[in-house]
N, C-alpha and C positions, 0 to 999 in steps of 0.2 A: 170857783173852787176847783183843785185838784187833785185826780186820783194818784195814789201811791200805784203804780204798777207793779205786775210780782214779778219779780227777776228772777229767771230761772236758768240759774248755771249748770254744768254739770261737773261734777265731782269725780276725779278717776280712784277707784280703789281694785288695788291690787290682791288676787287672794292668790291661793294656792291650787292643788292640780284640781282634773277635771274628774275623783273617781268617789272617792267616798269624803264627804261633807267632809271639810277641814275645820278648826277652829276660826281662821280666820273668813271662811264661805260662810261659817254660821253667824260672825258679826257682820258682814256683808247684808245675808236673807234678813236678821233682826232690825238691822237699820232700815232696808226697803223695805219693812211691814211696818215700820215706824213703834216698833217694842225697844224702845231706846233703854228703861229700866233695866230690860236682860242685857243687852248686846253690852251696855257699859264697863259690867263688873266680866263680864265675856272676853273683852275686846285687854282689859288690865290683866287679866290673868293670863290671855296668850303672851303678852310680853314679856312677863316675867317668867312663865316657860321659854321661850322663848333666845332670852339673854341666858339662861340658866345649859340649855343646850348650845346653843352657836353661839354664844357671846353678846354684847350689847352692839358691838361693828359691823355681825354679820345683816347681810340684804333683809333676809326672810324677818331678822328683827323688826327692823324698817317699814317690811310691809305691816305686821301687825301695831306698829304707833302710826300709821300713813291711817290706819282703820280707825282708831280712836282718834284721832285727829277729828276725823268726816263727822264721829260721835257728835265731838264738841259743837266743831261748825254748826252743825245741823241746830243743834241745842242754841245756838248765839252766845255760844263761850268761846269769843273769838281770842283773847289772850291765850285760851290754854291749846287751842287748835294751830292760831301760828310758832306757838313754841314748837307744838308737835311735827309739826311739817317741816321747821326746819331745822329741826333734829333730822327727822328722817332723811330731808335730803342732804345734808352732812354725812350722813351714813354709805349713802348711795352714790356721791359724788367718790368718795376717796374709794369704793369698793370696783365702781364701774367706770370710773370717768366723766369728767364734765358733759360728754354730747352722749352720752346715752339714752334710750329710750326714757328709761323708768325717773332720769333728773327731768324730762317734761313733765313726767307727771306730778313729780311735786312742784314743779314752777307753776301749774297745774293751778294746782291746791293751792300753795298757799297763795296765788294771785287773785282767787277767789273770798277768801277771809280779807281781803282787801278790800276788794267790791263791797265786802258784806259794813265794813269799815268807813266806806265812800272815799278810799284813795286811789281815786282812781288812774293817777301817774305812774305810782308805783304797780300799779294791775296791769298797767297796756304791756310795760315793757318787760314784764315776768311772762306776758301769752305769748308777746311776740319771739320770746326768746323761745318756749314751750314747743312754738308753733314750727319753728325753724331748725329744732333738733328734730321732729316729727317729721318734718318733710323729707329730711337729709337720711334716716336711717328706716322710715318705713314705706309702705308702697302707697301709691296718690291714694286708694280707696279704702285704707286702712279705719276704721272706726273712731279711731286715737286722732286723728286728723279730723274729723268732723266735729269731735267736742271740742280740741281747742279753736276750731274755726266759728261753731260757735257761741264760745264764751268769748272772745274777740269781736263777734258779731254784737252780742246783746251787750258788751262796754260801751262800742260805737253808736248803738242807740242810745242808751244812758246820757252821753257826752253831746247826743243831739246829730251826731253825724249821722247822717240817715242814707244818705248816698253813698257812703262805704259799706253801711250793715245790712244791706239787703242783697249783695250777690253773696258776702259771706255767708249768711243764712241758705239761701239756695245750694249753694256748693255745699251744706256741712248735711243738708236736708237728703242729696242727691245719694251721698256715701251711706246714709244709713238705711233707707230705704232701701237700698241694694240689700248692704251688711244684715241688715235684723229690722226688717216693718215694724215688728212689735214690743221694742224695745223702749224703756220710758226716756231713753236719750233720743230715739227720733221721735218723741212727742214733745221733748224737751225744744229742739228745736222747731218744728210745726208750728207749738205755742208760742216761740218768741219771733218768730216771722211772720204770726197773727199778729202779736202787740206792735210790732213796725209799722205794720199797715191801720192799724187802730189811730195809732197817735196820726197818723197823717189822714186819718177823716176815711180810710179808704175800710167802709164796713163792708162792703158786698165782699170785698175780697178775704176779709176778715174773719165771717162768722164762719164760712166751711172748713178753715184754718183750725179756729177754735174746736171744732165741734169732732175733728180727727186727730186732735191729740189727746183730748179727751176722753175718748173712746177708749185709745191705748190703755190711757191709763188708768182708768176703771176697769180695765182688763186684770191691769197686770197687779195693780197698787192701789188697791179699793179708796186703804184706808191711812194713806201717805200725805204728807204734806204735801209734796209738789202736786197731786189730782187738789188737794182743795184750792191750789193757787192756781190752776186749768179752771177748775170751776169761780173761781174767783173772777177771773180775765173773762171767762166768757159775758159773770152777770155785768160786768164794765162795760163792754159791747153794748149790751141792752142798756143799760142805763146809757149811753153817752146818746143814744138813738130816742130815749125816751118811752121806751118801755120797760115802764118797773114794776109790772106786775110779773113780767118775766125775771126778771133782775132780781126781783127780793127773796125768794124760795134759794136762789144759787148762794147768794150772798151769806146766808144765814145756812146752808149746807156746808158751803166753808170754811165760816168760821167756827162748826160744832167740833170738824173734822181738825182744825186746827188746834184750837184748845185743847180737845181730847190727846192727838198725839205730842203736840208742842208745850203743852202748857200754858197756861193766862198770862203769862209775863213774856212768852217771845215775841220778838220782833215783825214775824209774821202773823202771828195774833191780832198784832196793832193794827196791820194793814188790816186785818177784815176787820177791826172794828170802824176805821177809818170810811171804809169805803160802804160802808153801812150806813153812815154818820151821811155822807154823802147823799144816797138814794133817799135818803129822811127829807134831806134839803132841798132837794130835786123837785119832793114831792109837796115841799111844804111846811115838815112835819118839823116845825127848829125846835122844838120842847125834845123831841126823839133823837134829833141828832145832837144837841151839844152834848150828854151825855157819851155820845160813842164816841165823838171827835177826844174828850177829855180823856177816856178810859184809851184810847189810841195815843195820844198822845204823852200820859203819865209810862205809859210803857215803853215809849220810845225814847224819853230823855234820860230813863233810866237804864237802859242797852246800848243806844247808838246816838248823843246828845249832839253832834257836830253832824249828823246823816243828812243828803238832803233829803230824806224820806219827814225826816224828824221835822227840818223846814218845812216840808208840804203841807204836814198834817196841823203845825202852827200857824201856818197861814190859812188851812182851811175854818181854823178855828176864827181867826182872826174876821174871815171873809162872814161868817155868821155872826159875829156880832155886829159888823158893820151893817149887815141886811135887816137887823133889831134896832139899828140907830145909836148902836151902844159905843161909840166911837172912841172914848177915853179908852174903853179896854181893847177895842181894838188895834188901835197905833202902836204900844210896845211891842204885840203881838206881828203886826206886819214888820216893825225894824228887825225883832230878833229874827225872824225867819230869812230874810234877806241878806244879814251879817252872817247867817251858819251858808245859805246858797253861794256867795259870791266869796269865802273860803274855799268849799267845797267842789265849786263847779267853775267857777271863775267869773269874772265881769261881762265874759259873752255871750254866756250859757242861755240857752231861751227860759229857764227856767228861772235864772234870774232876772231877766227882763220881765217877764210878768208880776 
């Protein structure tokens, strides 16, 4: 069986000055406390100020749909996020220029509603473009440069390249620890240069990894999705090592914290129910896990029905009936999951080989 791993991109949102809380700094804080109810109706009514003052052309519009954009994402309203973003960058392109700062950042964005999507073709070559307007107009230790280095990093692991995505990581790791220690972007990337070392077996190097981004961001973001997907990765560690008396407290930490701020239907939901389903199996427990495998599963063909995440979580279903001996049901079960992998990832992917 296989875990759904949390992919942890980072998202650039642009707000306004540094002096008294802006409209769009207050959809920003609402988003990272994950009060997504407020910021929504917050984040539509700056636009519409917004266009109302400077027009619908002007930048500062742009940054407040750039914000409800992240809204959506976040949510797994990936339809109304990529509209959003690329409006915005429409905006920004005819205002400032194709090689401008701020066109990375929505190359940015919506390369990420991609990811979230599993297109992952159309993802590489929006970073690398992101990546290359960032290089050319800001300084090498720029912060802006570590996030597209690594959301470029955690695609290359996704796609299995594992020997391109760990110096990226290092370098995106290097600039922000200078930049801001305590930022939930250098824990962003910490945790996805844990999961690198995870998937290749290397846990001594892993769990210290795990355990200092997490920190951050219990620091900074108690009660955010990305700390439940830190605590998520870490109970993985444990379970893949076989300690799930350790594993299970995190596991079910994370998924209270997801639910509560994402709701029972997102997609990152499914993962921790998924990977719940898992540690059941692990232990033994198949009455405990078909259940969370199913309830992971009815969530994911209804958000992201072609994902390989959607695959994983089909074939882990598929893998427990076969360990029941239930083999009629599990054959549809392995084809379909293998016709959404080898779409998705391609015919060399390891993840379709297994």
């Amino acid at each position: 069986m296989r875990n759904i791993a949390a992919i942890l991109l980072v998202v650039e949102v642009l707000t306004g000055g540094a002096h008294a809380e802006t409209p769009n700094e207050q959809v920003e804080r609402l988003r990272n406390e994950g009060r997504f109810d407020e910021a929504e109706p917050l984040a539509i009514r700056t636009i519409k100020e917004n266009v109302q003052k400077n027009g619908s052309d002007h930048p500062d519009t742009a940054v407040s749909i750039n914000n409800l954009a992240d809204l959506y994402r976040i949510q797994g309203k990936y339809t109304e996020a990529e509209s959003l973003y690329k409006r915005a960058m429409t905006i920004w392109e005819k205002a400032l220029g194709p090689d401008h700062a701020q066109i990375a950042l929505s190359l940015n964005n919506l390369a990420t509603v991609y990811v979230n999507q599993g297109k992952y073709a159309e993802a590489e070559s929006l970073y690398k473009r992101a990546l290359a307007i960032k290089e050319k107009s800001l300084r090498p230790d720029h912060p802006s440069i570590a996030l597209s280095l690594n959301n470029l990093a955690e695609l290359s692991t996704t796609q299995g390249k594992y020997t391109e995505a760990e110096p990226l990581f290092k370098r995106a790791i290097a600039i922000n620890e200078k930049a801001r220690p305590d930022h939930p972007d250098t824990a962003t990337s910490i945790s996805n240069l844990a999961g690198l070392y995870r998937i290749q077996g290397k846990y001594a190097e892993a769990e210290p990894l795990y355990k200092r981004a997490l920190a951050i961001d219990e620091k900074v973001r108690p009660n955010h999705p990305d700390t439940a997907l830190g605590i998520n990765n870490l109970a993985e560690l444990y379970r893949a090592q076989g300690k799930y008396a350790q594993a299970e407290p995190l596991y079910k930490q994370a998924l209270a914290i997801l639910e509560k701020s994402l709701g029972p239907d997102h997609p990152q939901t499914a993962i921790g129910f998924n990977n719940l389903g898992l540690l059941y199996s692990g232990q033994g427990h198949l009455d405990q896990a078909e259940p969370s495998f199913k309830q992971a599963l009815s969530i994911l063909e209804s958000t992201r029905p072609n994902h390989p995440d959607t695959a994983l979580c089909i074939n882990n279903l598929a893998e427990l009936y076969r360990t029941q001996g239930k083999y009629a049901e599990a054959e549809p079960l392995y084809k379909q999951a293998l016709a959404i992998l080898e779409k998705s990832l391609g015919p060399d992917h390891p993840q379709t080989a297994i």
